[in-house]
Backbone as a chain_set.jsonl record, in Angstrom:
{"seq": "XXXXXXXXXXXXXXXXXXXXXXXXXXXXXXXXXXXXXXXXXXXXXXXXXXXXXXXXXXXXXXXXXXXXXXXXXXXXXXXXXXXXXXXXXXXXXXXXXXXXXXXXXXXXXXXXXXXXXXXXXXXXXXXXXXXXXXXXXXXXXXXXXXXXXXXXXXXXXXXXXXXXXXX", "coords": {"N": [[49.317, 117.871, 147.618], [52.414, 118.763, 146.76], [53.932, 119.422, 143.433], [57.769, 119.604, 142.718], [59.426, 121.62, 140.496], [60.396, 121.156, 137.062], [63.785, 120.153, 136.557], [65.319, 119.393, 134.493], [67.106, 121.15, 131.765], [66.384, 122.774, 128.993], [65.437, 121.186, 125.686], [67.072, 122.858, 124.108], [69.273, 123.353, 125.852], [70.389, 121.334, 125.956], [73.378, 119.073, 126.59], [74.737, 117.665, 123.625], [73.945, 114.194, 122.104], [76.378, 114.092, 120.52], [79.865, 114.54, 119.37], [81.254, 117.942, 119.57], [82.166, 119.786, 116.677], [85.644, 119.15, 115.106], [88.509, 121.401, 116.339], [89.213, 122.615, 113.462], [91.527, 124.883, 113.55], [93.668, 123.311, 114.88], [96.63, 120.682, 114.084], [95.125, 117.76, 112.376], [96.748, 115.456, 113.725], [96.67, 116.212, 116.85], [93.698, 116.132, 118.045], [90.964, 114.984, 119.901], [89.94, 111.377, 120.566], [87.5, 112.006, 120.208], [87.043, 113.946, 118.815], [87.316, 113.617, 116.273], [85.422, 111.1, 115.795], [83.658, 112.975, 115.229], [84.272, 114.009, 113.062], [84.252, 112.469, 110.888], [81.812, 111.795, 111.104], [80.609, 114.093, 110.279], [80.818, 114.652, 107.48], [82.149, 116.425, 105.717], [84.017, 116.594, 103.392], [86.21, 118.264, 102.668], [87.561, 118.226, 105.571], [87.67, 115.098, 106.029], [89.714, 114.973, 104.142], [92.159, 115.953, 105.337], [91.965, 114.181, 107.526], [92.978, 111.624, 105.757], [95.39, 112.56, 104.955], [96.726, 112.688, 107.438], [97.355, 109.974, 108.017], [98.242, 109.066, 105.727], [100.812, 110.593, 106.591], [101.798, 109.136, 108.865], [101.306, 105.935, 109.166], [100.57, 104.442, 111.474], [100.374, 105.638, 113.413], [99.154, 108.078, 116.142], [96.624, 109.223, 115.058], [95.909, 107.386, 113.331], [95.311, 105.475, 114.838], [93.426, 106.132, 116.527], [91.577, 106.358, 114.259], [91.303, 103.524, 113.557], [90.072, 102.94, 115.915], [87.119, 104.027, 116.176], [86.075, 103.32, 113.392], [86.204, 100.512, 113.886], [84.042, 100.619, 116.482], [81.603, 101.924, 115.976], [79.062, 102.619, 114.447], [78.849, 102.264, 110.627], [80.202, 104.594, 108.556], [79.79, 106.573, 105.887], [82.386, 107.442, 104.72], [83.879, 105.377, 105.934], [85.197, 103.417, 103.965], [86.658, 104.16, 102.663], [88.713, 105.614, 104.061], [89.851, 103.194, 105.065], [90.677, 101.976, 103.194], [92.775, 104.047, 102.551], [94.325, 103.995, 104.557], [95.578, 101.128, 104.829], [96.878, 101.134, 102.558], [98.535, 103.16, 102.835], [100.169, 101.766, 104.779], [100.93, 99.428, 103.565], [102.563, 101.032, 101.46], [104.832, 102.416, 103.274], [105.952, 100.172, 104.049], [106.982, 98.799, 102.334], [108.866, 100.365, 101.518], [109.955, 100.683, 103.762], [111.063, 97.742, 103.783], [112.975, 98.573, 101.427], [114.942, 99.865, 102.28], [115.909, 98.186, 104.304], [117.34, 96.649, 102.345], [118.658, 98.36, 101.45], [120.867, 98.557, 103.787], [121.378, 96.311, 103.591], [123.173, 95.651, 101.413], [125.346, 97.7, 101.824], [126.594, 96.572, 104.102], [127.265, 93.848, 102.83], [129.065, 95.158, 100.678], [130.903, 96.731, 102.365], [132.1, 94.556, 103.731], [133.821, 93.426, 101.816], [133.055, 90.837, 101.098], [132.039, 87.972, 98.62], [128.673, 87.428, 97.526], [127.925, 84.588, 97.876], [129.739, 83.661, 99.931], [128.917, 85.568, 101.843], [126.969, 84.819, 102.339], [126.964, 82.015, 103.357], [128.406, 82.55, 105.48], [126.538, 83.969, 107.184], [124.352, 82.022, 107.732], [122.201, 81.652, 105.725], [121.016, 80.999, 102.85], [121.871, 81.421, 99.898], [119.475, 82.43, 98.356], [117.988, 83.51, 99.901], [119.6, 85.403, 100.672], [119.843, 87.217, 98.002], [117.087, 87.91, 98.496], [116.986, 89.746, 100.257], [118.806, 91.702, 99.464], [117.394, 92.507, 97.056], [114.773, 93.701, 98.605], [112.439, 91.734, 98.495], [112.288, 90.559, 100.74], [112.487, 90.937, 104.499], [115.147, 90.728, 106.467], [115.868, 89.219, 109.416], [115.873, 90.717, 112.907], [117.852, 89.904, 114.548], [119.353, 88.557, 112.747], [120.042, 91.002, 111.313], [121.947, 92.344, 112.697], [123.715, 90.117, 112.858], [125.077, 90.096, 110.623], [125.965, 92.588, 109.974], [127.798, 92.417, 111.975], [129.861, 90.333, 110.987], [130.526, 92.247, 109.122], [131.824, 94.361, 110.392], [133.796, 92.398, 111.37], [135.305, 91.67, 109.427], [136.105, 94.013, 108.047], [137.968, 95.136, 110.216], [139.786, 93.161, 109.877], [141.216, 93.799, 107.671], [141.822, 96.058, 108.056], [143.855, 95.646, 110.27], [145.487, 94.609, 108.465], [146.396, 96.244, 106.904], [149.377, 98.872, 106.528], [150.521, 100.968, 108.822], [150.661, 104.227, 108.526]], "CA": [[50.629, 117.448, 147.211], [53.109, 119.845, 146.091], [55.254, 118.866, 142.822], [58.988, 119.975, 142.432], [59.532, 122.227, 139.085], [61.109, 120.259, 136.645], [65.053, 121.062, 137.1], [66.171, 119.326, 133.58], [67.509, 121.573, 130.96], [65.354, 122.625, 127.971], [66.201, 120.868, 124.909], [67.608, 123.781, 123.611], [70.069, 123.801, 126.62], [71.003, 119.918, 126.757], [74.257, 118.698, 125.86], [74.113, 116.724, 122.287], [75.185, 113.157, 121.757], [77.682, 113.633, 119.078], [80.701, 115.515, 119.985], [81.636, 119.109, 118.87], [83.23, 119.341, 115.362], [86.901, 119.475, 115.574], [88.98, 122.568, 116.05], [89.886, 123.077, 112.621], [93.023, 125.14, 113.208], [94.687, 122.228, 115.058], [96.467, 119.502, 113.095], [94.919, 116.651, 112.772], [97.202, 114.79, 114.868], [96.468, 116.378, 118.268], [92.418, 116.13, 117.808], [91.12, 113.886, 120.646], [89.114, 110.516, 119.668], [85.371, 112.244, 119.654], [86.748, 115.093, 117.419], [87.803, 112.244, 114.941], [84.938, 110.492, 115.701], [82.578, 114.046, 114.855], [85.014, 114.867, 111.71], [83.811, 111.178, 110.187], [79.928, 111.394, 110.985], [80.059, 115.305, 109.579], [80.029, 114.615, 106.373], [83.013, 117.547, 105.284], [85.46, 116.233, 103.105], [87.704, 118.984, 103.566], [88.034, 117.319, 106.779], [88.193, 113.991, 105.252], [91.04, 114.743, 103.463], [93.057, 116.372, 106.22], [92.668, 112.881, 108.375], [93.487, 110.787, 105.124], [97.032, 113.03, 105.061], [97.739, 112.715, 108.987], [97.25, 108.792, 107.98], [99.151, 108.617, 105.411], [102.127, 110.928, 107.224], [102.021, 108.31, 109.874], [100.026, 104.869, 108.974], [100.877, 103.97, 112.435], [100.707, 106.882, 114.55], [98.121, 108.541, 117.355], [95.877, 109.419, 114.331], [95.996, 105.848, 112.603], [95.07, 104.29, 116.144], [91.891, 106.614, 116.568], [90.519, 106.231, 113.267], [90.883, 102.289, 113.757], [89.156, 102.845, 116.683], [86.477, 104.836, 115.634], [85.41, 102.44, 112.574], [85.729, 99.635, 114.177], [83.472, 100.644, 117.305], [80.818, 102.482, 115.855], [78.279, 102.449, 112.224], [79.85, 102.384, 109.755], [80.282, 106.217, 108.093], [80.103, 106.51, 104.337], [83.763, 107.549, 104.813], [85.156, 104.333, 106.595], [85.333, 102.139, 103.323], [87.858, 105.169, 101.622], [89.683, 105.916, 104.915], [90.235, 101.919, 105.508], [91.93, 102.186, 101.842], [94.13, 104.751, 102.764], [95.435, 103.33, 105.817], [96.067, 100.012, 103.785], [97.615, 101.291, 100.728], [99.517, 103.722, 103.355], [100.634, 100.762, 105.542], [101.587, 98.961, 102.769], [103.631, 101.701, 101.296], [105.422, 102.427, 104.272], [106.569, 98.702, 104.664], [107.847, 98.56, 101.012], [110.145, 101.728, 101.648], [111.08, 99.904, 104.871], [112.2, 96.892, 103.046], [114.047, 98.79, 100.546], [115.907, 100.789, 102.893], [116.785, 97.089, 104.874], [117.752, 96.164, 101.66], [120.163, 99.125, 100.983], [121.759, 98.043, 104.545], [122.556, 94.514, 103.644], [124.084, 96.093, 100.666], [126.449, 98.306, 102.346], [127.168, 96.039, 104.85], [128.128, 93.42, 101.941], [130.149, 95.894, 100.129], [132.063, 96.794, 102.565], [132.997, 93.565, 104.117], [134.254, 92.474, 100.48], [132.866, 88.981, 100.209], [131.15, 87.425, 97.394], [127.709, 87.437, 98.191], [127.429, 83.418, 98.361], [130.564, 83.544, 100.747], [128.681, 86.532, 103.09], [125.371, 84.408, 103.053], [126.869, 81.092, 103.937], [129.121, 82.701, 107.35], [125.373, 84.651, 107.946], [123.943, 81.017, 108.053], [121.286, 81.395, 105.277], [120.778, 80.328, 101.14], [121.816, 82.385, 98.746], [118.454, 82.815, 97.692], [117.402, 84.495, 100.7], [120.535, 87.031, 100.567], [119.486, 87.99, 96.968], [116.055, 88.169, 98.555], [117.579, 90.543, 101.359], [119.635, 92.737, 98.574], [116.438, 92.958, 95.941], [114.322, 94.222, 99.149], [111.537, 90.988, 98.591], [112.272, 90.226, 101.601], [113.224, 91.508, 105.244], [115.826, 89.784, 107.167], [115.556, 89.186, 111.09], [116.52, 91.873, 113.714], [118.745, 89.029, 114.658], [120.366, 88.272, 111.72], [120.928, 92.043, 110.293], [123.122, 91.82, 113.878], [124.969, 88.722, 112.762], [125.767, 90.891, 109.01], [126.738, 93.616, 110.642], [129.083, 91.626, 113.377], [130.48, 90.015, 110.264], [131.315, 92.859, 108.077], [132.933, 94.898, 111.263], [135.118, 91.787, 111.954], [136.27, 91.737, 107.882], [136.562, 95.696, 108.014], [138.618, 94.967, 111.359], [140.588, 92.569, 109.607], [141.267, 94.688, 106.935], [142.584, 97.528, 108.794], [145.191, 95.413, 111.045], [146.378, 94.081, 107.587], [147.165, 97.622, 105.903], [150.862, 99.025, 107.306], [150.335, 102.077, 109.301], [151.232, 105.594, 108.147]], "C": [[51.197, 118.506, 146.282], [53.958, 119.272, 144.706], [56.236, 119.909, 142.358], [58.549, 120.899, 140.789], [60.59, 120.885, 138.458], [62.646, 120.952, 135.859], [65.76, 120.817, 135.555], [66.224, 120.455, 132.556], [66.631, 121.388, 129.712], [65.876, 121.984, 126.974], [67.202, 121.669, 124.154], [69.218, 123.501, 124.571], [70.767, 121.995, 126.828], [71.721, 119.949, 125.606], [73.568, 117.476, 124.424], [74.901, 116.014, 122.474], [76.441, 113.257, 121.071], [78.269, 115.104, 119.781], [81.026, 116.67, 119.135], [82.205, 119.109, 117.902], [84.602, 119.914, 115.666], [87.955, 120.628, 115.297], [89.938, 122.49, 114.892], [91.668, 123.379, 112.408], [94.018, 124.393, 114.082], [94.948, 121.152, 113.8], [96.097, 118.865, 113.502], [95.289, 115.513, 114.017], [97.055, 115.17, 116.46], [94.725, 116.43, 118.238], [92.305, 114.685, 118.879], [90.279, 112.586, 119.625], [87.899, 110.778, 119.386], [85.832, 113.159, 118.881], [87.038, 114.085, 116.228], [86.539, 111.539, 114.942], [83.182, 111.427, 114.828], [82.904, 114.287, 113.084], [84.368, 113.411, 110.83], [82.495, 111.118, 110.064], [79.93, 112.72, 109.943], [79.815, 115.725, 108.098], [81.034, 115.514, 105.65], [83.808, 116.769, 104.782], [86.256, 116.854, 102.781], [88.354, 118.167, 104.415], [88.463, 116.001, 106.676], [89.959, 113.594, 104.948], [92.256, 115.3, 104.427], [92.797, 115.37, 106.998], [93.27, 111.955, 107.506], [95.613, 111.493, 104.812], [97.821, 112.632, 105.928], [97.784, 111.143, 108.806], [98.466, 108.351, 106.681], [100.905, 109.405, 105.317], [102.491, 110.113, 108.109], [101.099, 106.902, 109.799], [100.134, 104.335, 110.102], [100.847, 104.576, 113.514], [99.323, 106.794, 115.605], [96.749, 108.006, 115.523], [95.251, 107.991, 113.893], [94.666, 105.571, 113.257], [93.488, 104.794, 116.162], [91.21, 106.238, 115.395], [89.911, 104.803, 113.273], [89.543, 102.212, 114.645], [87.53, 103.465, 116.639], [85.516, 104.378, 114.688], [85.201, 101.34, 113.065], [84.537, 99.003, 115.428], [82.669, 101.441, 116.847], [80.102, 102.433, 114.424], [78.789, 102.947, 111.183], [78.959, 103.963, 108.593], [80.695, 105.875, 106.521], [81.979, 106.679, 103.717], [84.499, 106.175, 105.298], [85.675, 103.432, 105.444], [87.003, 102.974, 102.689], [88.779, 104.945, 102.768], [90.386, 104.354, 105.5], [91.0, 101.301, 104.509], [92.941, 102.71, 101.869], [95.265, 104.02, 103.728], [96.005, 102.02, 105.405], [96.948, 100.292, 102.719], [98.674, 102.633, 101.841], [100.6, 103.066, 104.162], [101.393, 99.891, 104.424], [103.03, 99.6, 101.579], [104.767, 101.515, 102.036], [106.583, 101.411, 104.659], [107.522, 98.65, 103.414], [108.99, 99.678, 101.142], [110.851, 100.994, 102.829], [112.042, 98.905, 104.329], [113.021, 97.249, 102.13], [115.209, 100.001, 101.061], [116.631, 99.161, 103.909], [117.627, 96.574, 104.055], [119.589, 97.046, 101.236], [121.373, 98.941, 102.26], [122.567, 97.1, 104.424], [123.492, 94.746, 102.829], [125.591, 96.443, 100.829], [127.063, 97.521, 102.9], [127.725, 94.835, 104.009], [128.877, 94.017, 101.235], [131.554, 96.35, 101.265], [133.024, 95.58, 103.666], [133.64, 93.016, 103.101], [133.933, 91.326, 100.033], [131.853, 89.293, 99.314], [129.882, 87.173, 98.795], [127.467, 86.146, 98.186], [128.55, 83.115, 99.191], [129.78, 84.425, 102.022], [127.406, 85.752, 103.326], [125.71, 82.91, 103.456], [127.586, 81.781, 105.346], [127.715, 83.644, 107.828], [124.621, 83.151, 108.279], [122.246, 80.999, 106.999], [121.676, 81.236, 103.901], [121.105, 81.863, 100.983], [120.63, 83.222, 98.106], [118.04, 83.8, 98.314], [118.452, 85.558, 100.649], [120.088, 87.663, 99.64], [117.983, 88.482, 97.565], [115.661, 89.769, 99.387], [117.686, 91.668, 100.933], [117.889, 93.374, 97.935], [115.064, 93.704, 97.134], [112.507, 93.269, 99.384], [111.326, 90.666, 99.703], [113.222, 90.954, 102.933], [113.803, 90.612, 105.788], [115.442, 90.097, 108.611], [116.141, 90.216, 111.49], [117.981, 91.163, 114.128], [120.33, 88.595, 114.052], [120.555, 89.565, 110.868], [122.202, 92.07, 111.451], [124.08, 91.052, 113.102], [125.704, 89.779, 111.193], [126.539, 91.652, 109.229], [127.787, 93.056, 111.257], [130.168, 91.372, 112.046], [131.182, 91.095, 109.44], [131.873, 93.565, 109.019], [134.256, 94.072, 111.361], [136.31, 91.498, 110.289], [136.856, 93.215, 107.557], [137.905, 96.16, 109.14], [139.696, 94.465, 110.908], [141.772, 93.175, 108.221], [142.325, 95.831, 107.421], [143.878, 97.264, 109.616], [145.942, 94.931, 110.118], [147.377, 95.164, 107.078], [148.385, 98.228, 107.312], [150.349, 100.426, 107.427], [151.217, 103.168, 109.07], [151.467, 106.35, 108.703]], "O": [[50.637, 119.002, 145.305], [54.84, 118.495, 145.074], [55.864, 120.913, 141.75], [57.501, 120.737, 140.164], [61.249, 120.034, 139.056], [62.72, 121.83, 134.998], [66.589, 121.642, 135.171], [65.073, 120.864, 132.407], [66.193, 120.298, 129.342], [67.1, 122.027, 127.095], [68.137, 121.095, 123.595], [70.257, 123.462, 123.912], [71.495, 121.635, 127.753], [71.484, 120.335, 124.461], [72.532, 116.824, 124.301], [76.061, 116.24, 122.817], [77.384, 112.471, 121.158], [77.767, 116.089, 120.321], [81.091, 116.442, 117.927], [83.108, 118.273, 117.962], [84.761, 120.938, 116.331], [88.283, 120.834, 114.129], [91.151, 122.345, 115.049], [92.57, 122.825, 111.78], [95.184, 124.787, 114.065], [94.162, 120.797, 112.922], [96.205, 118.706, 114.718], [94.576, 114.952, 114.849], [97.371, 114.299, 117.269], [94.62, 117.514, 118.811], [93.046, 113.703, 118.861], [90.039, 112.678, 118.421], [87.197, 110.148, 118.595], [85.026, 113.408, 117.985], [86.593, 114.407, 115.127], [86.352, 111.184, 113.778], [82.2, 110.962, 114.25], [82.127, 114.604, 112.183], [83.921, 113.832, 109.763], [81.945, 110.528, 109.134], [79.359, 112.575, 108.862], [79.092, 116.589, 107.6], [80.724, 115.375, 104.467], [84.47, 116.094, 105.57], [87.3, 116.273, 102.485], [89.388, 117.534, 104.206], [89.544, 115.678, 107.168], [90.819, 112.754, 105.213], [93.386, 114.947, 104.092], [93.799, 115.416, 107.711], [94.133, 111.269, 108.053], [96.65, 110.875, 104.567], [98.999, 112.297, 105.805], [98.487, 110.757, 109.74], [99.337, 107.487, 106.781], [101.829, 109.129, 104.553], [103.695, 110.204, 108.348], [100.09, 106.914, 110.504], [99.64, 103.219, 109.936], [101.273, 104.091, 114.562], [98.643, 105.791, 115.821], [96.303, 106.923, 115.142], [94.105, 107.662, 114.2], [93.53, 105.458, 112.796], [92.53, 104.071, 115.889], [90.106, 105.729, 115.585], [88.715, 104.557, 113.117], [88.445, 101.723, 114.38], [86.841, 102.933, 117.509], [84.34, 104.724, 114.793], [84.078, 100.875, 112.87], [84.15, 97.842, 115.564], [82.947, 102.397, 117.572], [80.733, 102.194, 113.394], [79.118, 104.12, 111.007], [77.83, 104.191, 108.158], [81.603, 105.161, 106.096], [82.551, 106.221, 102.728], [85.679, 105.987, 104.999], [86.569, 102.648, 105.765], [88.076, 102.443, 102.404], [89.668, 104.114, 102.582], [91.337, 104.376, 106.281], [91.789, 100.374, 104.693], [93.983, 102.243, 101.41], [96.445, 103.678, 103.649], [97.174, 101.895, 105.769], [97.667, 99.473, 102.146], [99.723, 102.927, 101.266], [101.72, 103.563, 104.29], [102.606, 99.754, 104.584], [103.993, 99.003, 101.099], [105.634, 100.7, 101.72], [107.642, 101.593, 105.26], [108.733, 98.47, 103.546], [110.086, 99.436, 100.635], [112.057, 100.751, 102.869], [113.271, 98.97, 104.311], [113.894, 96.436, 101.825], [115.993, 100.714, 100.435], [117.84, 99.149, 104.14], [118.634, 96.03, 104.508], [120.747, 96.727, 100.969], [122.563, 99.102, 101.991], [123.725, 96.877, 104.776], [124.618, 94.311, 103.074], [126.605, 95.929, 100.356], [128.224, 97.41, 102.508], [128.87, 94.596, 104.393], [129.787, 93.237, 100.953], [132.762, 96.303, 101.037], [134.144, 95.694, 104.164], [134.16, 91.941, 103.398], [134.28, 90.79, 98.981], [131.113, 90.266, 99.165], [129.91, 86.943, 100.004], [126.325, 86.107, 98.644], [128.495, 81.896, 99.351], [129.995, 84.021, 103.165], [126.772, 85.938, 104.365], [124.732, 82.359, 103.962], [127.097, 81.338, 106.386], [127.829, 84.092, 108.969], [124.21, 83.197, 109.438], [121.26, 80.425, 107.463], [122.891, 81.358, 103.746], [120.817, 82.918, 101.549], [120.713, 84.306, 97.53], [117.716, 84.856, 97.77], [118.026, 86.711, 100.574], [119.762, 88.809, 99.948], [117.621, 89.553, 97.077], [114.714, 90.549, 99.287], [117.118, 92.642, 101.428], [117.355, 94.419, 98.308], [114.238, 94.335, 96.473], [111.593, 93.732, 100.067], [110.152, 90.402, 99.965], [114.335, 91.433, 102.721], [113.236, 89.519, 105.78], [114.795, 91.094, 108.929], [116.918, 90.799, 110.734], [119.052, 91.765, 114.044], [121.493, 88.423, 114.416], [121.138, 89.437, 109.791], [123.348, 91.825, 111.074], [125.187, 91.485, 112.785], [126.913, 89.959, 111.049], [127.707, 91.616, 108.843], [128.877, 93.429, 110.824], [131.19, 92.055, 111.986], [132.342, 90.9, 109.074], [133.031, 93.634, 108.608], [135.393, 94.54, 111.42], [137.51, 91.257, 110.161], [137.884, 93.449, 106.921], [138.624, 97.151, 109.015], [140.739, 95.004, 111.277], [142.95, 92.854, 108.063], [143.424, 96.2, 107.007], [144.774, 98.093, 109.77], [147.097, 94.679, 110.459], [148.593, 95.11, 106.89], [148.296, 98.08, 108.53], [149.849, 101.04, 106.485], [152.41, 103.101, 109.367], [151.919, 107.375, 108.192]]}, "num_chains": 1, "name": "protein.A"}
């Protein structure tokens, strides 16, 4: 009986589980999910800190999505407890700048329809409380109902304009 040579690859020559570390001079954000998943086991916090940036330039982005994925499918990396801070305290940023930029809308859009703000929040169909809640940025209003604010202060800005005598 003859036996075959044995055809596998020396260890030297076999691919390794863990994926290549990630090309550096890309940003972060184009890095697929095993270079994200190499840059987290490797232990570099250089690297570290260049995914906690692309996370909190985008707490929502490509990057975000991989890292989620990444911690939540695999052992947990001395890094996931920090990088699961960032993305929290970046997500939560993010949202507070949102609401205070919805807030500076309702603003405008009450300034320049002219009403008193418990006259613009009863024809929007909500409390007073919640308009101040709207203005002070505690709270976001519906996609719905910044619509209905808007509708309203065009048709007082509208009304406005067919009043004044044309020049």
């Amino acid at each position: 009986m003859t036996l075959a040579a044995d055809r596998r690859p020396a260890p030297s020559e076999q691919p390794s589980a863990q994926p290549s570390p990630p090309d550096t001079d890309q940003p972060v954000e184009l890095w697929p999910t095993a270079a994200i998943r190499s840059a987290l086991a490797s232990g570099e916090i250089a690297t570290w800190k260049r995914i906690a940036a692309a996370l909190k330039r985008d707490p929502y982005g490509r990057t975000a999505r991989q890292v989620e994925e990444v911690l939540d499918g695999s052992p947990p990396y001395g890094i996931a407890t920090a990088l699961s801070e960032v993305l929290d305290r970046a997500r939560t940023h993010l949202e507070a700048n949102e609401r205070a930029e919805v807030a500076r809308n309702v603003r405008l859009l009450l300034e320049r329809c002219g009403l008193e703000q418990q006259e613009f929040a009863s024809r929007i169909g909500v409390a007073e409380a919640d308009l101040a809640a709207y203005l002070d940025g505690s709270q976001s209003p519906t996609a719905s109902l910044m619509i209905r604010m808007r509708r309203l202060s065009d048709r007082f800005v509208n009304m406005k304009s067919e009043r004044s005598p044309n020049t």
